[in-house]
C-alpha positions, 0 to 999 in steps of 0.5 A, spaced: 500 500 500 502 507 498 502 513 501 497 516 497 493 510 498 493 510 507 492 518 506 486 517 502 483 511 506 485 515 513 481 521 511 475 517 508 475 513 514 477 518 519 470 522 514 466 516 515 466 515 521 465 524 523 459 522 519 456 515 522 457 518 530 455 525 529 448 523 525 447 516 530 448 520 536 442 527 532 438 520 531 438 517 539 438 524 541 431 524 536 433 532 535 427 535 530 432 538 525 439 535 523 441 530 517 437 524 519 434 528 524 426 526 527 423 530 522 427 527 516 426 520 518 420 519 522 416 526 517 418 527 511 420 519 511 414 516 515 418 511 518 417 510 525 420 514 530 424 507 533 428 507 527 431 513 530 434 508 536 435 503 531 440 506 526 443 511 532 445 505 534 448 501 528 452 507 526 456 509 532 458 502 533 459 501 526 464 507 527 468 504 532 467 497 529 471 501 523 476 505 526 478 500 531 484 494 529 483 487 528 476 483 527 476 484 520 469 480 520 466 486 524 469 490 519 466 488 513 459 486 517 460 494 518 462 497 511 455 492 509 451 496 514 453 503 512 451 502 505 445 498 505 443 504 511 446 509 506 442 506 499 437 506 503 436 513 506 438 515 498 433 510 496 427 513 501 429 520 500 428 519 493 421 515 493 418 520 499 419 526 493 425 529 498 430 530 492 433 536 495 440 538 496 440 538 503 437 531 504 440 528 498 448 530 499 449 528 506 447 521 504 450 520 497 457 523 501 456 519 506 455 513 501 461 515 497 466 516 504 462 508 505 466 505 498 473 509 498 474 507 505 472 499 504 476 499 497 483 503 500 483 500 506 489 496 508 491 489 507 491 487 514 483 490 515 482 485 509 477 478 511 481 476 505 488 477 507 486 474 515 484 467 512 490 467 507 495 467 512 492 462 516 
């Protein structure tokens, strides 16, 4: 792995997570406004309001699942969570007619820091690389 390539998986990573943690804890806060924020998931969305607690909860744990060493197993558990949440908010903004910059963005960022982070990540947060070298 290059230098560029651990600068690049570091501040997507270090992003991801930013994002993940300030976002679950707005959603077990259940604050109105704010990305993922009451109003946007249980109004504009129609979910039900625990899915706040729920999605909170994945996305900090999540967080340090990805920032911490080792268990890579958890870590691909985790980057599968953030993408199936994060095209699933994409998804749901979409299908409720909420395609505004505002709503939009955030989720398409965090999507996007979701795939550089798992694709540049080192060798020895890698499933693979575990299981060959056993």
């Amino acid at each position: 792995m290059t230098k560029t390539q651990k600068i690049i998986y570091w501040i997507s990573t270090a992003w991801l997570a930013l994002g993940m943690i300030s976002t679950g804890a707005v959603q077990l806060m259940k604050t109105k406004t704010g990305a993922g924020g009451y109003d946007s998931v249980v109004n504009t969305l129609g979910f039900p309001a625990y899915m706040l607690t729920l999605l909170g909860v994945l996305k900090i744990v999540g967080a340090i699942v990805v920032l911490i060493p080792k268990f890579p197993l958890l870590k691909e558990w985790a980057y599968a969570g953030f993408f199936f949440i994060m095209a699933g908010a994409l998804f749901s903004h979409i299908a409720a007619g909420d395609t505004s910059a505002g709503a939009i963005f955030p989720v398409i960022l965090l999507l996007t820091l979701t795939a550089v982070s798992w694709y540049f990540r080192p060798a020895e947060r890698k499933l693979l690389a575990v299981a060959s070298s056993r």
